[in-house]
C-alpha positions as CSV (number, residue, x, y, z in Angstrom):
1,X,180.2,5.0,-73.4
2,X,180.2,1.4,-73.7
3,X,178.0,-1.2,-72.3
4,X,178.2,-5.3,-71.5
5,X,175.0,-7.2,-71.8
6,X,174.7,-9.4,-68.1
7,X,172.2,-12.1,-67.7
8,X,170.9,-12.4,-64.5
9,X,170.1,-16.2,-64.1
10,X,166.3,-17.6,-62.3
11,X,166.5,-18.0,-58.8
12,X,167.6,-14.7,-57.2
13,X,164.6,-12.8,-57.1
14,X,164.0,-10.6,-54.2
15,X,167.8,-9.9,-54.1
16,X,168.9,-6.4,-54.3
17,X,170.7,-5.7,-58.2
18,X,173.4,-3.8,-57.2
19,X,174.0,-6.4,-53.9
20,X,173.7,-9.5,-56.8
21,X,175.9,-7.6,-59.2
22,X,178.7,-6.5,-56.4
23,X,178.7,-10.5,-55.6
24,X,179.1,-11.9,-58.8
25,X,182.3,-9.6,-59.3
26,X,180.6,-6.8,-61.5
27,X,182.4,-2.9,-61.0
28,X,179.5,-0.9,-60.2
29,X,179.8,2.8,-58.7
30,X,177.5,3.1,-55.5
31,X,179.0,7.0,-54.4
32,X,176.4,6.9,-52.3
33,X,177.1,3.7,-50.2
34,X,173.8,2.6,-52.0
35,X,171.2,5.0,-50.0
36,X,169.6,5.7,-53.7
37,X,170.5,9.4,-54.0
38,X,173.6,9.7,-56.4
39,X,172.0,7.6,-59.7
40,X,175.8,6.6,-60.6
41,X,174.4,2.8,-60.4
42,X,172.0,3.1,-63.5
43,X,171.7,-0.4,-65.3
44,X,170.0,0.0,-68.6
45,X,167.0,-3.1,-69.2
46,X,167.6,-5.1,-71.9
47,X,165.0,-8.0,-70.8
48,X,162.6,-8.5,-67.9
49,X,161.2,-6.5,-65.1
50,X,162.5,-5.8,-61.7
51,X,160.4,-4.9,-58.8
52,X,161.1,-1.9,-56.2
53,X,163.5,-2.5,-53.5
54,X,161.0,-0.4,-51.4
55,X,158.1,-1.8,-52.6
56,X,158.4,-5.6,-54.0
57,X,155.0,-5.9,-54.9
58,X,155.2,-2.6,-57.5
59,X,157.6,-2.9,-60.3
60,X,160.3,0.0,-60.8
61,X,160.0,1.9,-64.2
62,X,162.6,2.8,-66.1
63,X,163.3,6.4,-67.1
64,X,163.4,7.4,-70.3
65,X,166.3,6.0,-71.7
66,X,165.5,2.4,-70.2
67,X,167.6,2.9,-67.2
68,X,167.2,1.8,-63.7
69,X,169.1,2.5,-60.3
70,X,170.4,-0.9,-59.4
71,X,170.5,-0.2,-55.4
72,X,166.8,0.6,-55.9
73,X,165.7,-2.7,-58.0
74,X,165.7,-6.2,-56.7
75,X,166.4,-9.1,-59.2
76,X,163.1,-10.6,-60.8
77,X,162.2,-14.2,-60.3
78,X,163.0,-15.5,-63.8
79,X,165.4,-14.6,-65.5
80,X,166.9,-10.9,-67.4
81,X,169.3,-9.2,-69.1
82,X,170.9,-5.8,-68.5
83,X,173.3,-3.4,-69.8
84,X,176.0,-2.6,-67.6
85,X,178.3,0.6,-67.9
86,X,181.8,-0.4,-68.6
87,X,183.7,1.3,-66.0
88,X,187.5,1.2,-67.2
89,X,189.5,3.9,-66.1
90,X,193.1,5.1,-64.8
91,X,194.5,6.0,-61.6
92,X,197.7,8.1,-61.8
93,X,201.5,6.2,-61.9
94,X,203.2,10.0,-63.7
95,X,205.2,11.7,-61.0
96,X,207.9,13.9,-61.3
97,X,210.6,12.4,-59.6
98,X,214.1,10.6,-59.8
99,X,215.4,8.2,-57.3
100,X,219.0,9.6,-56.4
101,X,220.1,6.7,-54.5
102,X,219.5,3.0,-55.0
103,X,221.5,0.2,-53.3
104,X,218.6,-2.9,-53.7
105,X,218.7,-6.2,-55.4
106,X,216.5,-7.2,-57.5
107,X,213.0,-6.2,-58.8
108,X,210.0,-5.4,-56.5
109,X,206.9,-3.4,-57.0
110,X,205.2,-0.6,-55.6
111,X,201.3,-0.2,-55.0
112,X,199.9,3.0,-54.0
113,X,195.7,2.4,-53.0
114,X,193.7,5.5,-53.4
115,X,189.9,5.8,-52.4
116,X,189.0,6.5,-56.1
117,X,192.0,4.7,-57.9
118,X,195.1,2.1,-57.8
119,X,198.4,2.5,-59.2
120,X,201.4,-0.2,-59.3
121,X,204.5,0.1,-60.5
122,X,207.6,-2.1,-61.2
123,X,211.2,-1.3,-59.7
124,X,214.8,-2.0,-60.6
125,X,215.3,-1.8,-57.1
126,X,219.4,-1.8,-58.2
127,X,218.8,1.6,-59.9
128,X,215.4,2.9,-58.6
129,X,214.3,3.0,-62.2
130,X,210.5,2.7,-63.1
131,X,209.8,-0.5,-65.2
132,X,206.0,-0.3,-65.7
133,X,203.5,1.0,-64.4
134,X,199.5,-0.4,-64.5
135,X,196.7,1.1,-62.8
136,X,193.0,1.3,-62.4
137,X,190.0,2.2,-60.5
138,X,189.6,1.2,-56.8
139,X,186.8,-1.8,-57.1
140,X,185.7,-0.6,-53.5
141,X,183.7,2.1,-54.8
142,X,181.1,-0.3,-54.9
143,X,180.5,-0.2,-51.4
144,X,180.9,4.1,-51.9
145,X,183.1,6.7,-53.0
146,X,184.4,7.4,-49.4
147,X,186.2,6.2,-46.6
148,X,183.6,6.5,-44.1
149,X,181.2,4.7,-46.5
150,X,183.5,2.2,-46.8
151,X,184.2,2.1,-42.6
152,X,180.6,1.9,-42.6
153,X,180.6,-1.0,-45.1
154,X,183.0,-3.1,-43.3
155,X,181.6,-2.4,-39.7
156,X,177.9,-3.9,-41.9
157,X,179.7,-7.3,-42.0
158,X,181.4,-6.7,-45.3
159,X,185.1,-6.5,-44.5
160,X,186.3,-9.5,-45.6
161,X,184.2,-8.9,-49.2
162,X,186.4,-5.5,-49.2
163,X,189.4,-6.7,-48.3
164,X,189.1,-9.4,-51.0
165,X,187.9,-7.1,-53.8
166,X,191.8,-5.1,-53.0
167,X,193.6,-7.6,-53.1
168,X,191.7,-9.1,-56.3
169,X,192.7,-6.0,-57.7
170,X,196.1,-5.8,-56.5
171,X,196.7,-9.2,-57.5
172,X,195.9,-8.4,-61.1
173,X,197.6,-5.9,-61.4
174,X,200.6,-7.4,-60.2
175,X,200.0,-10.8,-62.6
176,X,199.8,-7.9,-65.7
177,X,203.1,-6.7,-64.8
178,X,205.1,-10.4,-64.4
179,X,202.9,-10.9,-67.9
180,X,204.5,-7.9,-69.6
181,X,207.9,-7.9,-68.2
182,X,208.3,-12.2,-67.9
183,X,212.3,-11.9,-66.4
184,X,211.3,-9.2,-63.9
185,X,209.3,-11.0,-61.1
186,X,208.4,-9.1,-57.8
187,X,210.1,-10.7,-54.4
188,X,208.7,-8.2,-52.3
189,X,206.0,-5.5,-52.7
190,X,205.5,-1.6,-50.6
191,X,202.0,-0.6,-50.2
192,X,200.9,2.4,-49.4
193,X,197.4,4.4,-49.4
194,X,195.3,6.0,-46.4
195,X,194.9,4.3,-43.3
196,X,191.7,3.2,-44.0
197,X,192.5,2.0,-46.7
198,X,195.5,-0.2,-45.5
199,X,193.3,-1.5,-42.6
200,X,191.2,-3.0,-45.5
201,X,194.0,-4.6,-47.6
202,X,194.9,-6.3,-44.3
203,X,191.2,-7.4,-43.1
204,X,191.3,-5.5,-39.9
205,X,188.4,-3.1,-38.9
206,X,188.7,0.4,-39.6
207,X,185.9,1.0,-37.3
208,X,187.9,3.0,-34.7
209,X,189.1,5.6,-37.5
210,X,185.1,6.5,-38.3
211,X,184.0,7.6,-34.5
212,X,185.7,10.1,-32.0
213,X,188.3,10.0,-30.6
214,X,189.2,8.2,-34.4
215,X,191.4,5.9,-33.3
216,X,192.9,3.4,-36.2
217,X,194.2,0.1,-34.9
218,X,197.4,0.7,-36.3
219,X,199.8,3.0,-37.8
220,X,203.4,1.4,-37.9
221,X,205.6,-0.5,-40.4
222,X,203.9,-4.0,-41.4
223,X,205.5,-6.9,-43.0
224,X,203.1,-9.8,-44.1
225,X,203.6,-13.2,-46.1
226,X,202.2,-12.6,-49.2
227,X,201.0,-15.7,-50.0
228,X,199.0,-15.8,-47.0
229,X,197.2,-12.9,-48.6
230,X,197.2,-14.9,-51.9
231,X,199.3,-12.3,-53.9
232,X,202.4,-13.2,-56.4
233,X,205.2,-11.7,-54.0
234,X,206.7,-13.5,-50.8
235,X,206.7,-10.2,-48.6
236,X,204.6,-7.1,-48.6
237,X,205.6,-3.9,-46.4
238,X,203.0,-1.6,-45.7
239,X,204.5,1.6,-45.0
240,X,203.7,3.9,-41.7
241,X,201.2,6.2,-41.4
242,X,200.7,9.1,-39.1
243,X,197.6,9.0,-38.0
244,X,193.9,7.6,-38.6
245,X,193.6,10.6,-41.3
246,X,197.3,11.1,-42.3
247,X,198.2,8.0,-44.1
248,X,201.3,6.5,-45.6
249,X,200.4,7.8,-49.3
250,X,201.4,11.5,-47.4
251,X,204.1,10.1,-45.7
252,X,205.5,8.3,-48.6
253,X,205.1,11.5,-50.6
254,X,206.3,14.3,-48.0
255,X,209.8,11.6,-48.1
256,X,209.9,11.7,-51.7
257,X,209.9,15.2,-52.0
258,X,212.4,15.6,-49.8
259,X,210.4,18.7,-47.7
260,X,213.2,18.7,-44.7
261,X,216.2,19.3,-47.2
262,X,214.9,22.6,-48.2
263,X,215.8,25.6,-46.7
264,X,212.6,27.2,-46.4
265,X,208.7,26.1,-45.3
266,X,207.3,23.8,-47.4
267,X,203.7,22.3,-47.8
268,X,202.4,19.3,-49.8
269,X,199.1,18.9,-50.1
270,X,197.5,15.3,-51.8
271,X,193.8,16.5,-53.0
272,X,191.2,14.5,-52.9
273,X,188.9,12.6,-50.6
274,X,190.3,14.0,-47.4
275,X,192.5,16.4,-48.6
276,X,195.7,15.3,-46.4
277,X,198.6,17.9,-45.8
278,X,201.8,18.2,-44.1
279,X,203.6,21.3,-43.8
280,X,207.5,21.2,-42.9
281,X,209.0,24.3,-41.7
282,X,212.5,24.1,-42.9
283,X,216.0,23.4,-42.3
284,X,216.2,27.1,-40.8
285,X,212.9,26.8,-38.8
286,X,213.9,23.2,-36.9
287,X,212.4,21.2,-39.7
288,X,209.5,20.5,-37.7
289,X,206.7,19.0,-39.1
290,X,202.7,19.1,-39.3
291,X,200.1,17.6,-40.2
292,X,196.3,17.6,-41.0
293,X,192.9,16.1,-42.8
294,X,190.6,18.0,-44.1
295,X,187.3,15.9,-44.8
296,X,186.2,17.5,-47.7
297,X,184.0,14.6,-49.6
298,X,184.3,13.2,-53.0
299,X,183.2,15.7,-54.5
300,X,186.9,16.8,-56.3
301,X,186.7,13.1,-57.3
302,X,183.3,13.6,-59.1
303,X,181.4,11.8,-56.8
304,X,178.2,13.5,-55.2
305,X,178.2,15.7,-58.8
306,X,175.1,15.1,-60.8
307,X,177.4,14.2,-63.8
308,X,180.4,13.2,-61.8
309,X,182.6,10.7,-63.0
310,X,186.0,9.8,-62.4
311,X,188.7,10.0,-64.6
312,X,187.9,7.5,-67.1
313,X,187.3,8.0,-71.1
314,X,185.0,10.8,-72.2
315,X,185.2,12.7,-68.8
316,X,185.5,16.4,-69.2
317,X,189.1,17.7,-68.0
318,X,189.3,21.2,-69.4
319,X,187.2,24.0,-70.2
320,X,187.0,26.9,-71.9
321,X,184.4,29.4,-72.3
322,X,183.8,28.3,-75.8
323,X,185.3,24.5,-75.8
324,X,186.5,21.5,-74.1
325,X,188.6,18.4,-73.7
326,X,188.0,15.0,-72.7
327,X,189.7,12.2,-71.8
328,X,191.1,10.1,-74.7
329,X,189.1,12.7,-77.1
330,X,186.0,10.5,-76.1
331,X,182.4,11.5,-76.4
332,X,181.7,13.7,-73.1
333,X,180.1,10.9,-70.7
334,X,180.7,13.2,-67.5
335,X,182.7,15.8,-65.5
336,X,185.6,14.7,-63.9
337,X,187.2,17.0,-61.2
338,X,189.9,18.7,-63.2
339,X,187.0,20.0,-66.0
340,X,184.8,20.4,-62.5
341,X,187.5,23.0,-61.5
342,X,187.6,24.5,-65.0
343,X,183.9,25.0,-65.7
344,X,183.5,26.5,-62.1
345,X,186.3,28.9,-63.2
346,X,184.8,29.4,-66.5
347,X,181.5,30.0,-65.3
348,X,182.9,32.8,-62.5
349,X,185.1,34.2,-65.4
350,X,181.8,35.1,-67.5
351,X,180.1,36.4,-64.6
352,X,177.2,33.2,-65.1
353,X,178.0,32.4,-61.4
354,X,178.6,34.6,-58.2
355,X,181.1,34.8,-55.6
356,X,178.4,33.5,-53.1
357,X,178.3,30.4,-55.6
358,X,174.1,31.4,-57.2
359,X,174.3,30.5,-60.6
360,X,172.4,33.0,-62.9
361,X,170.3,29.8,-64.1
362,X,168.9,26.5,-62.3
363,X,171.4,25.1,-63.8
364,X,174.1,25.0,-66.6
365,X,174.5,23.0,-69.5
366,X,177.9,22.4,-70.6
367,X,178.2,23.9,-74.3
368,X,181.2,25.0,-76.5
369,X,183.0,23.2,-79.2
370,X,184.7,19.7,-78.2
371,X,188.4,20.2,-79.2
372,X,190.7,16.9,-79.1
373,X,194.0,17.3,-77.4
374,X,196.1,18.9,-80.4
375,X,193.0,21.4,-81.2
376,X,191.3,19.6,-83.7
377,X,187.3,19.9,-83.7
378,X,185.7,16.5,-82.7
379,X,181.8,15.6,-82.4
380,X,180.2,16.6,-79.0
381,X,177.7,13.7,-79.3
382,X,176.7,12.6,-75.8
383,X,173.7,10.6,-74.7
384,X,172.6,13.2,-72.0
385,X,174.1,16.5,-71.5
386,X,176.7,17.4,-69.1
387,X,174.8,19.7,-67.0
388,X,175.9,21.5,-63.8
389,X,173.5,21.9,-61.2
390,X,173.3,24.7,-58.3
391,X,173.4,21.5,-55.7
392,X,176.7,20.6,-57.7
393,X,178.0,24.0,-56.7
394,X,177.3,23.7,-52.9
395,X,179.1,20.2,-53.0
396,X,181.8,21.9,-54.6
397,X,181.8,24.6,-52.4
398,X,182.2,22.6,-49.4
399,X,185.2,20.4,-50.7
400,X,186.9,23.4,-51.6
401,X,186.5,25.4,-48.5
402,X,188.1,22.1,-46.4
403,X,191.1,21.9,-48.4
404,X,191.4,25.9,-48.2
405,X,190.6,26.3,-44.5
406,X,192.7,23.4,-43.5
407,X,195.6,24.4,-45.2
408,X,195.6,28.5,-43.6
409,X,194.5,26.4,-40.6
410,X,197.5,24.2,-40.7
411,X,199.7,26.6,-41.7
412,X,199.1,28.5,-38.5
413,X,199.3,26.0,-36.5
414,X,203.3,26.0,-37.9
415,X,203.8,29.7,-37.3
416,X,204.5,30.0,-41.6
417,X,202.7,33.1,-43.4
418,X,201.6,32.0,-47.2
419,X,203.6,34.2,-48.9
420,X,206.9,32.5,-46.8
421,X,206.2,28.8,-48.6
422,X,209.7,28.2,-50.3
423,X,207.4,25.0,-52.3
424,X,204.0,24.0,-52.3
425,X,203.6,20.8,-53.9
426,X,200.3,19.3,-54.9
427,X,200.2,15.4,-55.3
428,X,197.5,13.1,-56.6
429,X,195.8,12.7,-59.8
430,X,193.7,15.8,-59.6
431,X,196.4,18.1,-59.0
432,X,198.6,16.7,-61.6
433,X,196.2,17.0,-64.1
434,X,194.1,20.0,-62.6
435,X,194.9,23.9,-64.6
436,X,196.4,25.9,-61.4
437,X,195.1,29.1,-62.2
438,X,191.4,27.6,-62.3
439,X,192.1,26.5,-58.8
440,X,193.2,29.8,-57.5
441,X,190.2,31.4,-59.2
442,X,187.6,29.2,-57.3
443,X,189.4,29.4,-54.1
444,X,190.5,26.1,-54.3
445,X,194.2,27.3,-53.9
446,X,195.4,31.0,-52.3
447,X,197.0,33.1,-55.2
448,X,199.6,34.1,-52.5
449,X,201.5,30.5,-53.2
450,X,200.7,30.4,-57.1
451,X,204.9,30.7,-58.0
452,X,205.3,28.4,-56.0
453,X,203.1,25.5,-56.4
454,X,204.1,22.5,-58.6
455,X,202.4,19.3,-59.3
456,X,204.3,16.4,-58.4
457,X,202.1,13.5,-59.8
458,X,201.7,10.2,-57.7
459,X,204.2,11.0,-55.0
460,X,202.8,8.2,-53.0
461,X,203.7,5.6,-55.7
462,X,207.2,7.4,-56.1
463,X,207.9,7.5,-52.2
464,X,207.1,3.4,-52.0
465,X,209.7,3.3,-55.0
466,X,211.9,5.1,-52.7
467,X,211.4,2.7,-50.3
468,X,211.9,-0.6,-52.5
469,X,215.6,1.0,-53.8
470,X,217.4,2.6,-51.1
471,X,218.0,0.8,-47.8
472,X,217.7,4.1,-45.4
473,X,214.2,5.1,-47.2
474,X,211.9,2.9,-44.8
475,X,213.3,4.3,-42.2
476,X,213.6,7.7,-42.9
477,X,209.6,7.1,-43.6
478,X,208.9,6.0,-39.8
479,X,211.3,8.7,-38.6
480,X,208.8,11.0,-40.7
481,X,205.7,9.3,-39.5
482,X,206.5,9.3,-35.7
483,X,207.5,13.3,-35.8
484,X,204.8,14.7,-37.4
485,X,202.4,17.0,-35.1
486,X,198.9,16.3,-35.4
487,X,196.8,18.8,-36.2
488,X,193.0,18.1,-35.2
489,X,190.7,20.5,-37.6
490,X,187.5,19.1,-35.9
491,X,188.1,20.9,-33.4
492,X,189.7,24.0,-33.9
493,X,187.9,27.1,-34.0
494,X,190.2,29.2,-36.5
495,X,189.3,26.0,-39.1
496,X,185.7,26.6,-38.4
497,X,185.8,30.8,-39.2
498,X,187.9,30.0,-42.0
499,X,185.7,27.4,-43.5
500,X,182.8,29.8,-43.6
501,X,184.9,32.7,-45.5
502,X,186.6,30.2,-48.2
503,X,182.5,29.3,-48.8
504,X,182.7,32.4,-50.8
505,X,184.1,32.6,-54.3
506,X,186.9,34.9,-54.6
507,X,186.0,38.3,-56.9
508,X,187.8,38.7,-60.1
């Protein structure tokens, strides 16, 4: 892991770190919403001392490797220096499909906004082909890992602080493209993410979406001047969502995978956050379609894990019962939520955990040989050890169990039996890069549907391709948005009974 050296100038004492660092346009993870309870903020201290945010009068020690929580430290009087976590990392822009039809002009660019990550992409919009792609992680997490941390934030008085740090982002990203590709400029850009998150990019309050009845202030198509929103393209469409939970990434993907053509039911499921999924019951069955949220937390995004991190270099992704990968063939810095999914399944697999989720220890210590992609051995050197705790189980437990109960929820809502899915698709980073058979051995996915699952990548990024190269796309994605039947989980009692049963691991 590597770190910057930051010099906090005299004159902003009695500020809070992490509040002083989020303002001068430092990335720092706050999964928490800065409450002081995840420890993802840790500054190291290079120089100086800071007091308590709890107690200004006592100064805050530093554990033993010299680190600090910055949400719990306020900035000293004089002046200090700290070592700051470099945070790089990678959404997701891989997805599996082809655009079949493109009639466009031009060149225009896609943006997908995840919670955890953003993508952007570059279209031909004359052939629908992909010119480049850039991503990176969502600079919001600062504020927290999830969207009601984030509704929270913005109701706090900090909308226009997130809204700025998207677009910021968005902006760059968009720059790095016209840098790399200097006869391509974007006229026009599609956006599409959860609703939340589109209320953000456009400065509106998602306050309605984070209390009952959740009501977002909008859902339709949206065109806006770009440059009113300071961004390189003249127009920006943001693309339709459902609902306040079922957002244009699900819309944009169930188009892109073309759900209503098949015969058969189909479900896609995007996990992550909220773990959003729309089941279509087929050309034979009226192609009707429906829809749900499941809140099930960061944790599959390895937030709210003791050594959670997201996908960025050195996470574990895979594991073994005797080795494992990480990302880039890094030094293991964390566990991301594919190698969460693997270990669980690993540590089920050698009987060192339970089906009612007990570990045999306090807690487990990630061992086994560090293998780089193509097999070769690598050091395992890591400044603390990748350790799984039994609280790390029971946050897993919980995300897993919303997915799973919301998906046998939804499905029978739609009248459709598991074993009658024609497709399931899985979008999103996670289950692109996630080892199926590790998710149907913690639950996370019901064996019934394992030949038919595929992983389709970033089918939100693909379906606002769609969108930018075929003239009938957009509005095949309101027609799409407007049909879908809601299905509302917080308040049905077969989501509740199954929630409890999919707590349990399933036996070998």
């Amino acid at each position: 892991m590597s770190y910057k050296m930051i010099e906090i100038p005299p004159g902003n004492g009695g500020q809070k770190l992490s509040d002083w660092l989020r303002a001068s346009g430092y990335e720092i993870p706050l999964d928490c919403g800065g409450r002081g309870v995840c420890g993802k903020c840790k500054v190291r201290v290079a120089e100086g001392n800071f007091p308590s945010a709890e107690d200004p009068l006592k100064l805050l020690p530093p554990d033993e490797n010299g680190d600090i929580r910055a949400c719990r430290a306020l900035c000293p009087d004089g002046s200090a220096k700290i070592l700051l976590k470099d945070m790089g990392g990678q959404g997701l822009t891989e997805f599996t499909f082809v655009s079949e039809e493109a009639d466009g002009k031009g060149v225009a660019a896609a943006l997908d906004i995840g919670t955890t990550t953003v993508a952007a992409a570059l279209v031909d919009r004359e052939t629908g082909r992909i010119l480049d792609t850039v991503s990176n992680l969502n600079p919001q997490r600062s504020y927290g890992a999830d969207v009601i941390s984030r509704i929270a934030a913005a109701k706090d008085g900090n909308l226009l602080n997130l809204q700025r740090q998207i677009l910021c982002a968005a902006s760059d990203m968009l720059t790095e493209l016209s840098e790399r590709n200097p006869q391509k400029k974007p006229e026009c850009m599609a956006v599409t993410g959860n609703t939340t998150m589109l209320h953000l990019f456009c400065g509106i309050s998602p306050e309605g979406i984070g209390t009952y009845p959740f009501t977002p202030a909008f859902t339709d198509l949206k065109e806006l001047d770009g440059q009113k929103l300071s961004l390189p393209v003249e127009r920006v469409i943001l693309l339709p969502s459902a609902s306040a939970f079922i957002g244009s990434d699900v819309i944009a993907g169930a188009l892109v995978c073309r759900m209503r053509e098949l015969s058969g039911p189909s479900a896609l499921l995007d996990i992550g956050t909220n773990g959003e999924m729309i089941v279509c019951t087929g050309r034979g069955s009226g192609n009707k379609l429906y829809a749900a949220s499941a809140a099930a937390g960061p944790a599959m995004e390895g937030a709210n894990i003791s050594c959670g991190t997201g996908g960025i270099d050195g996470a574990v992704c895979a594991v073994l019962a005797e080795s494992f990968r990480t990302i880039q063939d890094k030094p293991p810095c964390g566990l991301c939520g594919c190698g969460l999914v693997d270990l669980i399944a690993s540590l089920l697999d050698q009987g060192l955990l339970d089906e009612t989720g007990s570990l045999t220890e306090d807690a487990y210590t990630l061992k086994g040989s560090h293998l780089s992609a193509d097999g070769q051995m690598l050091s395992a050197c890591s400044e603390t050890p990748i350790v799984l705790t039994q609280q790390d189980i029971r946050e897993f437990q919980l995300a897993k169990s919303a997915i799973r109960a919301g998906f046998e929820a939804l499905l029978a809502e739609a009248g459709i039996l598991t074993e009658q899915l024609e497709k399931v698709f899985i979008a999103g980073g996670l289950g692109y890069y996630m080892n199926i058979r590790s998710a149907v051995r913690t639950g996370l996915l019901p064996a019934e549907a394992l030949p038919v699952i595929e992983a389709v990548g970033n089918s939100s990024l693909a379906g606002a391709a769609q969108c930018l190269s075929s003239s009938g796309a957009i509005s095949d994605a309101v027609r799409l948005a407007c049909e879908c039947e809601i299905a509302e989980l917080n308040s049905s009692a077969l989501f509740n009974e199954l929630f409890i049963e999919n707590m349990l691991f399933p036996e070998d």
